[in-house]
DRENDO-1510 file (C-alpha; in Angstrom, 1 decimal, always signed):
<recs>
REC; n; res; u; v; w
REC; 1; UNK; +6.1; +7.7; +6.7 .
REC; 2; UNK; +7.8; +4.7; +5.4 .
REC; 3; UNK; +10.7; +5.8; +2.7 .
REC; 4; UNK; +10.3; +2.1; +1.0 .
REC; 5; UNK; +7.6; +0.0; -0.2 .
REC; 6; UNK; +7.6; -3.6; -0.4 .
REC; 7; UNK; +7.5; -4.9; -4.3 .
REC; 8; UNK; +4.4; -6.3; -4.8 .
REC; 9; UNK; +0.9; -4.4; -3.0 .
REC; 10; UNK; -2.2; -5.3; -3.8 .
REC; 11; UNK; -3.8; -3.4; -6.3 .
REC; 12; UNK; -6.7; -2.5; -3.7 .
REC; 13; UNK; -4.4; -1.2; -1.5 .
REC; 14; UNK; -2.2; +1.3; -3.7 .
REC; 15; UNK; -5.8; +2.3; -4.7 .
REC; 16; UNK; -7.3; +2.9; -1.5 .
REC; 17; UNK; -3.4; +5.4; -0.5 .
REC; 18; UNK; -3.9; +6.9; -4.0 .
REC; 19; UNK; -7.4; +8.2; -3.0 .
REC; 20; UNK; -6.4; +9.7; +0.1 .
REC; 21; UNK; -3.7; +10.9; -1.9 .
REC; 22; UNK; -5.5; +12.9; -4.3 .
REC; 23; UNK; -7.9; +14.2; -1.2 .
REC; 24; UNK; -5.1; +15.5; +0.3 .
REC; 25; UNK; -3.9; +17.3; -2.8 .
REC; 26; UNK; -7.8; +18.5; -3.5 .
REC; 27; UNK; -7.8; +20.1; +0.1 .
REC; 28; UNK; -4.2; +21.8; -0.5 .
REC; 29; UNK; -5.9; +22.5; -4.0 .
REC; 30; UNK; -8.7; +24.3; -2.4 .
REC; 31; UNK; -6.5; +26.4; +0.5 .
REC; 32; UNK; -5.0; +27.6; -2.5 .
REC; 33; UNK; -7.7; +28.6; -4.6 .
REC; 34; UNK; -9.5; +30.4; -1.6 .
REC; 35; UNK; -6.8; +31.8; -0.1 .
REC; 36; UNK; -7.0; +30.2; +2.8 .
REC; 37; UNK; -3.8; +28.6; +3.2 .
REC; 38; UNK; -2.3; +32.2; +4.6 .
REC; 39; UNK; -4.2; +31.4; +7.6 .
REC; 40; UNK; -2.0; +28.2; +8.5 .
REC; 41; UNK; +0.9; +28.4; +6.3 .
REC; 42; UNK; +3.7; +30.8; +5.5 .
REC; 43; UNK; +3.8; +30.9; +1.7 .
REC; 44; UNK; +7.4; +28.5; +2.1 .
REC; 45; UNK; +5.8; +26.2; +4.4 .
REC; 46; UNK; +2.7; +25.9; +1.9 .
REC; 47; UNK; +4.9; +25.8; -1.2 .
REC; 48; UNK; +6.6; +22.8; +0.2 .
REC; 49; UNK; +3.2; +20.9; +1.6 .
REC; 50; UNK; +1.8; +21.5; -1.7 .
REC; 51; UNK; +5.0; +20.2; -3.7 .
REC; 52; UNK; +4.7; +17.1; -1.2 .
REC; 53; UNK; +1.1; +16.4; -2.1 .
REC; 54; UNK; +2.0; +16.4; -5.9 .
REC; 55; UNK; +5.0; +14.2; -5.0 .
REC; 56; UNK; +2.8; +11.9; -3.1 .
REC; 57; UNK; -0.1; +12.3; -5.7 .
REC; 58; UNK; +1.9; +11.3; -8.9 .
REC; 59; UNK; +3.7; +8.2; -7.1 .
REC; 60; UNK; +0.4; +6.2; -6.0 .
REC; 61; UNK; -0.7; +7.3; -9.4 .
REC; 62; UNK; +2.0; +5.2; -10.8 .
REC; 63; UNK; +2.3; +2.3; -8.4 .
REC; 64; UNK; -1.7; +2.0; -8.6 .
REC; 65; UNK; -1.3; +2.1; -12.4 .
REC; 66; UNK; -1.9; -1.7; -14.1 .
REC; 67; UNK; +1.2; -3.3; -15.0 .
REC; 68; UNK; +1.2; -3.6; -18.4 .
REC; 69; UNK; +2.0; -7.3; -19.6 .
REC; 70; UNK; +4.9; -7.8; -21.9 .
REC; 71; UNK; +4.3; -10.1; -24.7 .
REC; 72; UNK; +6.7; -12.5; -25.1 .
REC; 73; UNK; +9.1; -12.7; -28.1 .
REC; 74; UNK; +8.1; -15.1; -30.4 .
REC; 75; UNK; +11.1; -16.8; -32.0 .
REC; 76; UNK; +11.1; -16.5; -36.0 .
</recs>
């Protein structure tokens, strides 16, 4: 995985990786919940896949986010 991003993406593209994103978290979501993830995982290898899919979660959430526009200041 790529450790940089360039500066500008288009805003259908951060979507598209938060999406897979948040399915990815929604599957570790649901190992958890049915106990299923002591089938793959050890409970350290899970804890850190599940801290990764947070990670991973909460920054396309905040590089799909809208920029918000500043206004500029008016001179008075």
């Amino acid at each position: 995985m790529a450790q940089s991003l360039p500066g500008q993406m288009p805003a259908a593209t951060t979507h598209k990786w938060r999406e897979l994103a948040l399915q990815r978290h929604a599957h570790f979501l649901e190992l958890y919940q049915t106990g299923r993830w002591k089938l793959y995982y050890s409970e350290h290898d899970f804890l850190i896949r599940m801290r990764e899919a947070v990670h991973l979660l909460e920054s396309w959430d905040t590089l799909s986010a809208p920029a918000v526009e500043e206004k500029p200041a008016s001179n008075a």
